[in-house]
C-alpha positions as CSV (number, residue, x, y, z in Angstrom):
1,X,9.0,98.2,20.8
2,X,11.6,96.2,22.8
3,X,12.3,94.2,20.0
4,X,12.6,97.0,17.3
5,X,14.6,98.4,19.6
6,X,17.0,95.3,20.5
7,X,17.2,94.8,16.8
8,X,18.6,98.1,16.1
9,X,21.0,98.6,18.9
10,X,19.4,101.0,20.8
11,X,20.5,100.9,24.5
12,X,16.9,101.3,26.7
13,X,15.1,100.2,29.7
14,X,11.9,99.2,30.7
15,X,9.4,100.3,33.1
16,X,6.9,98.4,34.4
17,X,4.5,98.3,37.1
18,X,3.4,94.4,37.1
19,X,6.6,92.1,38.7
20,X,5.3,89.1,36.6
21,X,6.5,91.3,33.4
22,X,9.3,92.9,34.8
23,X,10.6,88.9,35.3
24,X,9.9,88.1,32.1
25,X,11.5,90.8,30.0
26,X,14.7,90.0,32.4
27,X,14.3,86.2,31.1
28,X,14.5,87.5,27.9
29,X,17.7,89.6,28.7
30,X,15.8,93.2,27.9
31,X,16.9,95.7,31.3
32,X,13.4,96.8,33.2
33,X,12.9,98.1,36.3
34,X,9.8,97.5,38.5
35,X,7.9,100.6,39.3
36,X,5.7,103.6,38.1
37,X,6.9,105.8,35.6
38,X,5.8,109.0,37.7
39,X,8.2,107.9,40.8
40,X,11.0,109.6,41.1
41,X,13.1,106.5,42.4
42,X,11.9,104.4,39.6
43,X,13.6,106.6,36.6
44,X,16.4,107.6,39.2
45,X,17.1,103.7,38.6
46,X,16.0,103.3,34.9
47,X,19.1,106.0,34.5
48,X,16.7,108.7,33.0
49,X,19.0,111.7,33.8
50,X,21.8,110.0,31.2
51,X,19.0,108.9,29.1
52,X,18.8,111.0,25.1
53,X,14.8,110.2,25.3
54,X,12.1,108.7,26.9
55,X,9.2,107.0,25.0
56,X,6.2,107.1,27.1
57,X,3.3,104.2,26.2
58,X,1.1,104.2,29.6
59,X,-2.6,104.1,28.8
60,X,-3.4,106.4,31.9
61,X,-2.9,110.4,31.9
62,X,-2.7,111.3,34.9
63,X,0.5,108.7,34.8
64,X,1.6,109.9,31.6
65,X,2.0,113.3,33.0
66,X,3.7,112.5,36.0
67,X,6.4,110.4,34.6
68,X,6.5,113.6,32.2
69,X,7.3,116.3,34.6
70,X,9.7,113.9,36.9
71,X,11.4,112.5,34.0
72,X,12.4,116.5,32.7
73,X,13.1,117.4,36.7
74,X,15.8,114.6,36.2
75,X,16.8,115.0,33.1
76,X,15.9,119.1,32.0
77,X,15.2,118.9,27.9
78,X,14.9,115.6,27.3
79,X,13.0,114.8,24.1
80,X,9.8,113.2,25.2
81,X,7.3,110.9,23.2
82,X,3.8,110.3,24.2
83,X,0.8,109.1,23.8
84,X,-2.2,110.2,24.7
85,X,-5.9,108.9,24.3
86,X,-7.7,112.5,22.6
87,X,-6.6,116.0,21.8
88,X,-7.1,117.7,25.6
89,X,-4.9,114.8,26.9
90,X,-2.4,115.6,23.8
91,X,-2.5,119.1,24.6
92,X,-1.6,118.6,28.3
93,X,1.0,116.7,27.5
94,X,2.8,119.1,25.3
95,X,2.3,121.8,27.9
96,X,4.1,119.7,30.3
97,X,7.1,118.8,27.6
98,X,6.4,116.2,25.8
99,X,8.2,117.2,22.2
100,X,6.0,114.7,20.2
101,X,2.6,113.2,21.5
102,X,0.5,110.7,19.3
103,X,-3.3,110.5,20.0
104,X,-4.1,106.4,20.1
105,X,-5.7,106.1,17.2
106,X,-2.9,108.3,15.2
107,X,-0.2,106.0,16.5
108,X,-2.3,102.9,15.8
109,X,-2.7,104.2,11.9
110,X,1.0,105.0,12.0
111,X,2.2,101.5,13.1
112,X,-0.3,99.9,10.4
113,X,0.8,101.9,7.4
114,X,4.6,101.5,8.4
115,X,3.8,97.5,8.6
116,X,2.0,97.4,5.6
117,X,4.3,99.5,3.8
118,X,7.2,97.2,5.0
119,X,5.4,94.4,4.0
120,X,5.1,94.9,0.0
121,X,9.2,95.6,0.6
122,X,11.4,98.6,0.0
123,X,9.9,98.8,-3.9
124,X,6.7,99.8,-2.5
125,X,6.8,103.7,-2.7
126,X,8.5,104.1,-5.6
127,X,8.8,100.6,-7.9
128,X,6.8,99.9,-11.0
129,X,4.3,97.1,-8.7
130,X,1.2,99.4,-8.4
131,X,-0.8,101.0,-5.9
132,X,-1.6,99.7,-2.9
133,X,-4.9,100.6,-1.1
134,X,-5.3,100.9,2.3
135,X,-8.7,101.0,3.9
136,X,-10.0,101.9,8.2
């Protein structure tokens, strides 16, 4: 995501938890901040009150929801995107303000369609090269 992100000159940060990543996405010149997403101190310094969204990728819920409700204290209507590992979780998650939340496996189909699709080139949905199938 850092990457796509980098590549499109979209402005963003980086939280992370583990130091050893945090260090290494600064030696590759990508601005993170070491912390948990839920703590208010961390996205006080991640500059989530300025920020126009919030992409939220942590595995754990409880987290997820957290980082949620302190990011929109911060920063009141601030598009959130989630993820979130079922549909109670998802649920939750749009009850606390998250304006989009993908369950796991929806993301995970999502990325592989979008990378196959960008893989047969820009011809693929509408040029004369034939179908392609995709099978999961």
């Amino acid at each position: 995501m850092a990457r796509d992100l980098s590549h499109r000159g979209v402005p963003f940060v980086v939280v992370e938890h583990l130091r050893e990543r945090v260090e290494a996405l600064r030696g590759q010149e990508i601005p993170a901040v070491l912390g948990e997403a839920g703590d208010p101190m961390t996205l006080v310094q991640a500059h989530v009150a300025g920020a126009d969204l919030m992409v939220v990728t942590i595995e754990d819920s409880a987290e997820v929801l957290r980082a949620i409700e302190t990011a929109l204290a911060l920063n009141p209507g601030l598009p959130i995107v989630a993820c979130a590992p079922g549909p109670e979780e998802a649920q939750t998650l749009r009850a606390a303000g998250a304006r989009v939340v993908l369950q796991t496996q929806d993301a995970l189909a999502w990325a592989l369609v979008r990378d196959a699709l960008a893989a047969l080139g820009p011809s693929s949905a509408t040029g004369p090269r034939g179908s392609a199938q995709l099978s999961g």
